[in-house]
N, C-alpha and C positions, 0 to 999 in steps of 0.2 A: 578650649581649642580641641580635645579630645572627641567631641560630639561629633563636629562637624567633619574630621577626619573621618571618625567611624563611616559616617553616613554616605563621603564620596567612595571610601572603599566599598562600603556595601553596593553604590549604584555600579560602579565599575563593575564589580563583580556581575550582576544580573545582565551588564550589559554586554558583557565577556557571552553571558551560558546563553543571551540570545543569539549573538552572534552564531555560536557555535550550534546551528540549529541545524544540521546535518553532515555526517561522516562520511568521508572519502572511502571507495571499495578500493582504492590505489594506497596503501600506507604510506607510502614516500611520498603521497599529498595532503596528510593531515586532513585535520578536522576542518571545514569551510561551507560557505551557504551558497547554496545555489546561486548560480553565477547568471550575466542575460544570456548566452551563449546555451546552458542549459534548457534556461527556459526557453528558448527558439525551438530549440531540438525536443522539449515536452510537447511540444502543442502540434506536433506533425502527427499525433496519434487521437487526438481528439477531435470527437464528430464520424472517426472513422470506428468500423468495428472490430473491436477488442480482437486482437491474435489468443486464438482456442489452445489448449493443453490440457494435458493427463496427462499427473502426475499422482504418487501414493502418499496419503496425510500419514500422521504416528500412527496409526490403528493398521497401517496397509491398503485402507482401503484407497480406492481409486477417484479422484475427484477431476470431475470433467467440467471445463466451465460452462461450456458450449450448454449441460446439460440443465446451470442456474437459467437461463433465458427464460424470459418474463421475472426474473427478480432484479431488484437493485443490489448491485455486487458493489464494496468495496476491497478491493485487492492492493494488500500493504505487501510491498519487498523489504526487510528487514533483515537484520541480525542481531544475534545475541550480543555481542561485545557492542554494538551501536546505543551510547547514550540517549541519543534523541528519540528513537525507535522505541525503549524503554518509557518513555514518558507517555506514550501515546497506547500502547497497550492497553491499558487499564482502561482508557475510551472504548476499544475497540471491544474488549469485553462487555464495557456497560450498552453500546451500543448492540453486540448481537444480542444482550438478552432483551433490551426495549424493542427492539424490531422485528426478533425471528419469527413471530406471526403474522408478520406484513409484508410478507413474499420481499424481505431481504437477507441476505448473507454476509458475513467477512468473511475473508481466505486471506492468509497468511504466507507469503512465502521468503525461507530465511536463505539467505546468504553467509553460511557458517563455511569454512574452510574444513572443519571437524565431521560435518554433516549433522546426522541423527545423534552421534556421540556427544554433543554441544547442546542440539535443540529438543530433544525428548525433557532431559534432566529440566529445563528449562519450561517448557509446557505444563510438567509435572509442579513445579514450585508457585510457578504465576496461576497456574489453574484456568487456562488459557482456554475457553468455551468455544472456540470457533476451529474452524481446522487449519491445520498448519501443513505445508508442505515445504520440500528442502528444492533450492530452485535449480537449472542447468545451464548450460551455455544457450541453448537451442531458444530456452525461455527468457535469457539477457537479452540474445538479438533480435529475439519476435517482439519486443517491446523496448524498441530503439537503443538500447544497452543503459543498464542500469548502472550510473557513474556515481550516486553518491544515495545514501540510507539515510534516513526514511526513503523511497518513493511511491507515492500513494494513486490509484485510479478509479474513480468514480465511474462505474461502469449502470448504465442505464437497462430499465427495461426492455428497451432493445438491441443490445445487443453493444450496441456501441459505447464509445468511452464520451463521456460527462465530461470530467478536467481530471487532471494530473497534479497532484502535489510534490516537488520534489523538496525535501526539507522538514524541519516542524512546523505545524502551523495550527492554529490554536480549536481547538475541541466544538466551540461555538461554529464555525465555519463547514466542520465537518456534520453536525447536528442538522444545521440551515441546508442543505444539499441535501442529505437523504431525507429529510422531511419533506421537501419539493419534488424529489423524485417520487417518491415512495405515493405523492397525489397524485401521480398520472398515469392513465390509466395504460394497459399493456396494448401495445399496436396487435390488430389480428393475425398478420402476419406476419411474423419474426422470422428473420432468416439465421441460417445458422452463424455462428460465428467464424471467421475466419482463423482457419490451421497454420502455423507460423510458418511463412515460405512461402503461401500456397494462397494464390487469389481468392476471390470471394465466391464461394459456391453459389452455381446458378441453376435452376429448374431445367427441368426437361419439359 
């Protein structure tokens, strides 16, 4: 009878850590998975174009998204204390180095309470190949507010946002997306991205 006990705790258990496939920015709301309420509210930014920022990665230097156009961006909000967040890193690694000569990118941005003090040490230990930056308010609200970690944006070679992950979601799915993206070819003309606030730049 030992066997089979092992075996329901063990499913439990896996079925516990799926659950648990992304972290509240609210503490007093625990660990929980994207809700449909969430997912309503992700999908108001897809199809449309990505809200633009500069901001400084660990080096200082200044990273502009607006200035990736023509690549496929994936853009992860994160944190160091986030479980699920941690799991997907080491994708996101193995992903910048298979793609970075195929006009794509990953950018990083954490949601540490600490700042730099939390996520340098951190970049430094994962060995973190892509650039990381520390996020602001201004970067919560231009991207519908960031309610629960992981949340992920598939941002296209034009500019625009692909789909939104909010949660973990499995490495396979993220592979199939920029593989797709990444075959088509870049529109001639791209317009710049949208600055958080601020409508969609138009020609003169």
């Amino acid at each position: 009878m030992k066997r089979p006990t092992m075996r329901w705790t063990a499913l439990a258990a896996l079925a516990m850590g799926l659950a648990a496939s992304s972290c509240s920015r609210r503490p007093e709301a625990g660990v929980r998975n994207g809700d449909a309420r969430e997912q309503a509210e992700a999908s108001d930014l897809v199809s449309k174009p990505a809200p633009d920022f500069s901001l400084n990665d660990a080096t200082g230097t200044t990273v502009k998204l607006s200035d990736l156009k023509g690549k496929v961006v994936l853009l992860n909000f994160w944190a160091t204390w986030c479980g699920p967040c941690k799991v997907e890193i080491p994708w996101f690694i193995s992903f910048q180095q298979q793609y970075k000569d195929q006009n794509f990118a990953v950018l990083g941005v954490a949601f540490d309470d600490d700042g730099w003090d939390a996520v340098k040490p951190y970049i430094a230990e994962h060995k973190i190949n892509y650039r990381i930056m520390v996020g602001n308010d201004a970067l919560d609200k231009a991207y519908g507010g960031i309610e629960s970690l992981p949340t992920t944006f598939i941002i296209g070679r034009d500019g625009r946002v692909v789909s939104r992950h909010v949660g973990l979601i499995s490495k396979s799915t993220y592979q199939e997306e920029i593989a797709r993206l990444l075959k088509e070819k870049a529109p001639e003309n791209i317009g710049l991205l949208r600055p958080p606030g601020q409508p969609a730049a138009t020609r003169q």
